[in-house]
C-alpha positions as CSV (number, residue, x, y, z in Angstrom):
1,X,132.3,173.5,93.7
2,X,132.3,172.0,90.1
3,X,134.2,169.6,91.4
4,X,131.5,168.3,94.0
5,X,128.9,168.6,91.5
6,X,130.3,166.4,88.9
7,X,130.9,164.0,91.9
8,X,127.7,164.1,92.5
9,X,126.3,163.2,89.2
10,X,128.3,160.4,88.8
11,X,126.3,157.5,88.2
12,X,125.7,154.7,91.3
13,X,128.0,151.4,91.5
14,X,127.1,148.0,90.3
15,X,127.0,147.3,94.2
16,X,124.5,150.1,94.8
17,X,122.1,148.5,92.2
18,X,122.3,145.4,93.3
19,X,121.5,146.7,97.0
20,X,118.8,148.6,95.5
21,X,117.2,145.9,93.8
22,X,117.6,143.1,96.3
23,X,114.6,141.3,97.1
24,X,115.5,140.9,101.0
25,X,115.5,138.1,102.5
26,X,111.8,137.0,103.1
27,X,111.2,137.0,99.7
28,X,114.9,134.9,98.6
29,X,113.2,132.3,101.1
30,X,109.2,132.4,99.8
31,X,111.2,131.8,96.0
32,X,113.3,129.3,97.2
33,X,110.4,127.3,99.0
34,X,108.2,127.8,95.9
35,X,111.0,126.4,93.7
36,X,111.3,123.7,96.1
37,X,107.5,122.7,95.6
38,X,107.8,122.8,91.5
39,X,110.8,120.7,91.5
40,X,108.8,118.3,94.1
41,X,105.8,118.2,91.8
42,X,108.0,117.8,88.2
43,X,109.9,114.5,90.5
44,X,107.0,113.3,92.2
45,X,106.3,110.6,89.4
46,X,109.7,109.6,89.4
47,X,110.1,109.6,93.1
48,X,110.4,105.8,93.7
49,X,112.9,105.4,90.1
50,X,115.1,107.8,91.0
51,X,115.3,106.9,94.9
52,X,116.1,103.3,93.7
53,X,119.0,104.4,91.1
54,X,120.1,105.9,94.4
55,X,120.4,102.9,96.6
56,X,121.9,100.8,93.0
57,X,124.4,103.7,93.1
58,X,125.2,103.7,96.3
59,X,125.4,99.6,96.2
60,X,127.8,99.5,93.3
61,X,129.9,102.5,94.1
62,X,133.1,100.3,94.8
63,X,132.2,98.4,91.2
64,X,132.2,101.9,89.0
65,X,135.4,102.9,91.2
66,X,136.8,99.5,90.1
67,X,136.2,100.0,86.5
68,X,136.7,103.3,86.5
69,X,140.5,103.2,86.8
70,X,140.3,100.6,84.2
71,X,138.1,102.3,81.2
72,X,137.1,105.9,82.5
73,X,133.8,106.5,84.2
74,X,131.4,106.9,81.3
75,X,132.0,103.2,80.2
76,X,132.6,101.9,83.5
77,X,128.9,103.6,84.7
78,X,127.6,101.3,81.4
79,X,129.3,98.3,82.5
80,X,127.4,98.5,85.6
81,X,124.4,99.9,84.4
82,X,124.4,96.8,82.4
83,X,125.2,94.5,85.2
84,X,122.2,95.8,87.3
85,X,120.0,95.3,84.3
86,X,120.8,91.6,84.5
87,X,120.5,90.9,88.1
88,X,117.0,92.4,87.5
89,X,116.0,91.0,84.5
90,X,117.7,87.6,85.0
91,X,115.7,86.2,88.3
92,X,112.3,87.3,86.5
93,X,113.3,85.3,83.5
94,X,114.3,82.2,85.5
95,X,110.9,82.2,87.4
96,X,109.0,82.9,84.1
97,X,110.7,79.8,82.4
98,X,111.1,77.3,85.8
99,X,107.1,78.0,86.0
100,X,106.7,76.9,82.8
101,X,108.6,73.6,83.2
102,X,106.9,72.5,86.6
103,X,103.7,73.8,85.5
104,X,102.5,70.0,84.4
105,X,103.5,68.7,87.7
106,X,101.9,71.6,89.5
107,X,98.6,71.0,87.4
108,X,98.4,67.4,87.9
109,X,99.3,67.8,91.4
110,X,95.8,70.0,91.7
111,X,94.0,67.9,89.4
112,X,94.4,65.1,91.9
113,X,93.7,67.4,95.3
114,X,90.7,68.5,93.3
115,X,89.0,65.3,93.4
116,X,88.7,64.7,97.2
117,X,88.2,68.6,97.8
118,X,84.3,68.8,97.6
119,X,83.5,65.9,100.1
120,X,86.3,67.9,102.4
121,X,85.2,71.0,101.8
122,X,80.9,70.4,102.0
123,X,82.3,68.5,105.6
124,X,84.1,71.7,107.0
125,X,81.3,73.6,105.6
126,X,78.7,72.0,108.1
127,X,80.9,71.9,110.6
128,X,81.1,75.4,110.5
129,X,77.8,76.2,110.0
130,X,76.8,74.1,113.0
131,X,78.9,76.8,114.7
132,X,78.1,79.7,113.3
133,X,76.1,82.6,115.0
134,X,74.9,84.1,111.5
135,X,72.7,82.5,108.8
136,X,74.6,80.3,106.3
137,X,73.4,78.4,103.2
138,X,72.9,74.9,103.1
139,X,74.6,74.1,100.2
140,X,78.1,75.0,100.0
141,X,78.1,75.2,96.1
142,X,75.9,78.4,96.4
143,X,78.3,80.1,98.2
144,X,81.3,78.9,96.2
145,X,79.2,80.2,93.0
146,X,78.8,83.6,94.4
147,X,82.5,84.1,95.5
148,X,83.6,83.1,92.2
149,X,81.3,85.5,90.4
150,X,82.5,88.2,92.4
151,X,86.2,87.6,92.6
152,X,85.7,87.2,88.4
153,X,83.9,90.8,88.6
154,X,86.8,92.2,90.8
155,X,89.0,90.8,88.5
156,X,87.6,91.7,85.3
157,X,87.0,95.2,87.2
158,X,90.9,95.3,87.6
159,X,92.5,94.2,84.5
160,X,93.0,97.0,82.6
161,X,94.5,98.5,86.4
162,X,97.1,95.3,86.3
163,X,97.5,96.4,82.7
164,X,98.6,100.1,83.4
165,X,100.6,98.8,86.4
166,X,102.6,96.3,84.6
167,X,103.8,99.3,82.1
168,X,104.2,101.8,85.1
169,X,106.5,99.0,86.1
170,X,108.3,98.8,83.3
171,X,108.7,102.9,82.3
172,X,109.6,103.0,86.3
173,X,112.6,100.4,85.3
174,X,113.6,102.6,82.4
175,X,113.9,105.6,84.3
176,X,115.5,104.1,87.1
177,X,118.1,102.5,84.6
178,X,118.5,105.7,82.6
179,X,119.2,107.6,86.0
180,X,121.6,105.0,87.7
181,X,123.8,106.0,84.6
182,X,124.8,109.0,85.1
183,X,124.2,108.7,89.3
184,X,127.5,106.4,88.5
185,X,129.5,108.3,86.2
186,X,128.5,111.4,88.4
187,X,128.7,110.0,91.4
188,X,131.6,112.4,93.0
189,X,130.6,115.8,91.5
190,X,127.0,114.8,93.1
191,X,128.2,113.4,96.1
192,X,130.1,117.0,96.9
193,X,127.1,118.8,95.8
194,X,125.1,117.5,98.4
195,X,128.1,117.7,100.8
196,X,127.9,121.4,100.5
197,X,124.1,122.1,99.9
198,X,123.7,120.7,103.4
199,X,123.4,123.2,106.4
200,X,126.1,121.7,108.6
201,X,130.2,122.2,108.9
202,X,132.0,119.4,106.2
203,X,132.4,116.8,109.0
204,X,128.9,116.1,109.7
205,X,127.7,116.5,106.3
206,X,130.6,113.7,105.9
207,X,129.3,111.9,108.9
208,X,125.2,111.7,107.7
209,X,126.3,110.9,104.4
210,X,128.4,108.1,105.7
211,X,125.4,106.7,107.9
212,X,123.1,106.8,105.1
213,X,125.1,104.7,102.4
214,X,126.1,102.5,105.5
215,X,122.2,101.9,105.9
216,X,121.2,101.8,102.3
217,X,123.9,98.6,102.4
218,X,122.8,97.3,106.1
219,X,119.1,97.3,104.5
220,X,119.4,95.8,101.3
221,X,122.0,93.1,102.7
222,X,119.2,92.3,105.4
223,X,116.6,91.8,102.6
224,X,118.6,89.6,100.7
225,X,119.3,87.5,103.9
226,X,116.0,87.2,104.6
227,X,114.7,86.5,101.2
228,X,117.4,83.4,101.1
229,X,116.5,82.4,104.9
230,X,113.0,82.3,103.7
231,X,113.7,80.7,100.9
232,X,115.7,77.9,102.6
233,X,113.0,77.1,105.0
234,X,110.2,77.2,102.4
235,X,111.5,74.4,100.3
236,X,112.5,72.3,103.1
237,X,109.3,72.4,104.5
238,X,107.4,71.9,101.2
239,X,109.9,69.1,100.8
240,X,109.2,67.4,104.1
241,X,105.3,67.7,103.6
242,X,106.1,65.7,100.1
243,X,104.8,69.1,98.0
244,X,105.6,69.2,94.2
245,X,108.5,71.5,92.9
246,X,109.6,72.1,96.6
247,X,113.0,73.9,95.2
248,X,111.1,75.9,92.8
249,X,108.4,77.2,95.3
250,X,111.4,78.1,98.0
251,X,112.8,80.1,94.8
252,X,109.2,82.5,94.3
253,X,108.9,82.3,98.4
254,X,112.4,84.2,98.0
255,X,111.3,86.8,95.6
256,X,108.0,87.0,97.0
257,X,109.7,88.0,100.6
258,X,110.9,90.9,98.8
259,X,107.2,92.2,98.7
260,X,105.9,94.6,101.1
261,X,103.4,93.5,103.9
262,X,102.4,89.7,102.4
263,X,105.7,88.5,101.1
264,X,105.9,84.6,101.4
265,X,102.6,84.1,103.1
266,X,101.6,84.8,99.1
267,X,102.9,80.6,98.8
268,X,102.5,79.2,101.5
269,X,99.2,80.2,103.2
270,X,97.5,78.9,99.7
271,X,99.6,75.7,100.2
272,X,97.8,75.5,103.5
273,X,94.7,76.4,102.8
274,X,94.8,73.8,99.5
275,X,95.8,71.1,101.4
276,X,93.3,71.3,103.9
277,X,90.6,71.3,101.2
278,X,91.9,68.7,99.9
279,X,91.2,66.5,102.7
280,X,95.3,66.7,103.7
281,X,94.6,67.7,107.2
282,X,97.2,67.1,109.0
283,X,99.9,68.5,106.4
284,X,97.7,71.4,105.9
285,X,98.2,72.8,109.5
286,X,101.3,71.8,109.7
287,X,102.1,73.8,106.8
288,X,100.2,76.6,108.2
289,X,102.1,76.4,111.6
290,X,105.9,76.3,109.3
291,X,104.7,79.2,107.5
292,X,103.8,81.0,110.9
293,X,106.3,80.2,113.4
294,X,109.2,78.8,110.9
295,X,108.8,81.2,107.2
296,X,107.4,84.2,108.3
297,X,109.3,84.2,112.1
298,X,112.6,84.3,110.1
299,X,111.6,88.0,109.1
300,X,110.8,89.4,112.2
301,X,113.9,88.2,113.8
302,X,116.9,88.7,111.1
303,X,115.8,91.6,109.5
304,X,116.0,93.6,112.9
305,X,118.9,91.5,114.8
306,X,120.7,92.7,111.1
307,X,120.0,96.2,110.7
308,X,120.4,96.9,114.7
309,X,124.2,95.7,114.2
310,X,124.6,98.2,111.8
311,X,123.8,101.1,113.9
312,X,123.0,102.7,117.7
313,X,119.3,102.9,117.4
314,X,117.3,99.9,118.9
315,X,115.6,97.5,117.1
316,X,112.7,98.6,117.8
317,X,112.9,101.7,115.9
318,X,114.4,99.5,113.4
319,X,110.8,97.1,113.3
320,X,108.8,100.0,112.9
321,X,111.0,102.0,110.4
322,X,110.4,98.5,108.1
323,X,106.7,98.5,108.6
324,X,105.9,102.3,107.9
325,X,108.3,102.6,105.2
326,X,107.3,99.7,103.3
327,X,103.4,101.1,104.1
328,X,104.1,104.2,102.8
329,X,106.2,104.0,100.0
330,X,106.0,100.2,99.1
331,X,109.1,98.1,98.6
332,X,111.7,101.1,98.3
333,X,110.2,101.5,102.0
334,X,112.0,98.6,102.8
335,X,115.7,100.6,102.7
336,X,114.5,104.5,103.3
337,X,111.9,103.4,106.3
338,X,114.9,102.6,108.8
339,X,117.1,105.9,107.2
340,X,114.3,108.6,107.6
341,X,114.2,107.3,111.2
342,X,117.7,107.3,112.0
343,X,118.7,110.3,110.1
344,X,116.0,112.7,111.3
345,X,116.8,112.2,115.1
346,X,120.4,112.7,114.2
347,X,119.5,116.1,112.3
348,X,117.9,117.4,115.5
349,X,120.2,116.9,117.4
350,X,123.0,118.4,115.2
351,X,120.8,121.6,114.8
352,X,120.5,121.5,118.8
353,X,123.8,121.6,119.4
354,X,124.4,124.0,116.7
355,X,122.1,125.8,118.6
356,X,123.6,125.5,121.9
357,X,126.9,126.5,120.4
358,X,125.5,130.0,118.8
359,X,123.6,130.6,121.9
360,X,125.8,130.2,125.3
361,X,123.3,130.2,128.2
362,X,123.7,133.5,130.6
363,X,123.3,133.9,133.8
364,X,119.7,135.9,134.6
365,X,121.8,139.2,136.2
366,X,123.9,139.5,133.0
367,X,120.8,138.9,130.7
368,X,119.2,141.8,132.5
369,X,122.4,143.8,132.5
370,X,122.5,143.4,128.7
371,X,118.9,144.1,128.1
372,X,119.4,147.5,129.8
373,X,122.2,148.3,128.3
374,X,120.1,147.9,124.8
375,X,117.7,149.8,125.9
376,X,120.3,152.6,127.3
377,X,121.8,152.2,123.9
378,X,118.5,152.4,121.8
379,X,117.4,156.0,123.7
């Protein structure tokens, strides 16, 4: 009898407490969705810094590796740290200087258009007036007057914007440099992190990560193509229609095709459009039809045809991946556009299967056998 009673009042296990006090599982999953939102909101404004020290990680992985062996990961991650830091810094400092060189050529080269441009352009401003269902002014000058106080009023309107922009640019750059670091020293222990935070057995978590650095490299290698193609074609036809500096505009047509939605139409359409002012007619829709069919064409066709090599979705999932992601995230869009839509099918499919695995279909006359046998079982 005592013996049962001091059994009794022995105190409860660590186990029991923790049974006791566990929250269940609807509540483990409310915490770990709001945690989920806080972390999103703390990295939203480093969303497209960190997503780019991703794709430089991923892009010099075989670099750090290299260099690792050599002098340990922590300087090897600086090297290359370093190394990325040029090839940013080092094409902006080359444009910054050639435009500076070329600028007197460029300047005289306007200088001259601008002489023949107001006959040229008071002509084509009659002409379309002549044509034109809706009232127009007679003088040309009016017009030009207005548009130029209110492109100065949009302008002055959005300096201090291009201001904050420029040194949102820059902080962006520093973050995404200060995270590449330790993305490459790291780059294992994260790399098996993720491998196990995500929901599927180690061979497709293997797989998808495979897919996704073989599309961050499929995506950047297709923008650098292009940017050269376009680069190519730009100075050869600014050299062909006798155009000043036609090297160093094929150069910024290069960078420019880098840019989300307008890339080297930026050049050359104003090319166009300046050489038909100036009277240049005939070079100025030719240029116009090389930007359309021969600049901008090169684009729509190698960025695709490249990226649709690299994996078993068509090319047109491909074109609208590019379009999407670069309007919804800007130039980062460029690389995670085509993933998000090649990875997410891939997901569902995985979690069908999974599915399917868990689940084996039965036949309707054992379903009903087993559902009465529950209820048997239940009463």
């Amino acid at each position: 009898m005592d013996a049962t009673l001091s059994d009794t009042k022995q105190p409860r296990s660590k186990n029991a407490d923790l049974r006791g006090k566990s929250l269940g599982r609807p509540a483990l999953y409310g915490l770990a969705l709001f945690g989920l939102y806080l972390t999103y909101t703390v990295l939203k404004p480093f969303f497209v810094a960190l997503t780019w020290a991703v794709i430089f990680a991923i892009l010099f992985r075989g670099m750090q590796n290299t260099l690792a062996q050599r002098m340990g990961p922590k300087r090897a991650a600086a090297v290359t740290t370093l190394v990325v830091t040029l090839l940013i810094v080092a094409p902006a400092v080359f444009i910054i200087s050639t435009l500076a060189r070329e600028a007197p050529q460029v300047a005289g080269q306007l200088k001259q258009s601008s002489q023949t441009a107001p006959g040229q352009f008071a002509q084509m401003w009659n002409a379309v007036r002549s044509r034109s269902p809706v009232p127009m002014a007679e003088d040309p000058a009016e017009f030009l007057k207005k548009t130029s106080q209110r492109a100065l009023a949009f302008l002055s309107s959005r300096a201090g914007a291009f201001v904050n922009d420029s040194l949102a640019a820059l902080g962006t750059l520093g973050s995404m440099l200060f995270a590449l670091f330790f993305f490459l020293r790291d780059g294992d222990a994260i790399g098996r992190l993720v491998r196990d935070r995500l929901p599927f057995p180690e061979q497709e978590s293997e797989r998808l990560m495979n897919e996704v650095r073989d599309l961050v490299t499929a995506s950047v290698g297709a923008a650098l193509i292009v940017a050269v193609a376009q680069g190519l074609i730009g100075s050869v036809v600014f050299w062909l229609l006798h155009m000043p500096a036609p090297v160093f505009w094929g150069v910024v047509m290069g960078f420019c095709s880098l840019l989300p939605l307008f890339g080297a139409t930026l050049v050359w359409v104003p090319a166009g459009i300046g050489l038909l002012l100036s009277g240049e007619t005939t070079r100025g829709v030719l240029m116009l039809l090389a930007g359309t069919f021969g600049i901008s064409m090169a684009d729509n066709i190698l960025r695709p045809m490249f990226l649709t090599g690299k994996t078993s979705v068509s090319g047109m999932v491909i074109f609208f991946g590019l379009l999407g992601g670069a309007a919804a995230f800007g130039l980062v869009g460029l690389v995670i556009g085509p993933i998000i839509l090649v990875i997410t099918p891939q997901l569902l499919d995985t979690l069908r299967s999974r599915n399917s695995d868990d689940q084996p279909a039965l036949p309707d006359h054992q379903l009903r056998s087993n559902t009465a046998t529950q209820e048997l079982a239940a009463s």
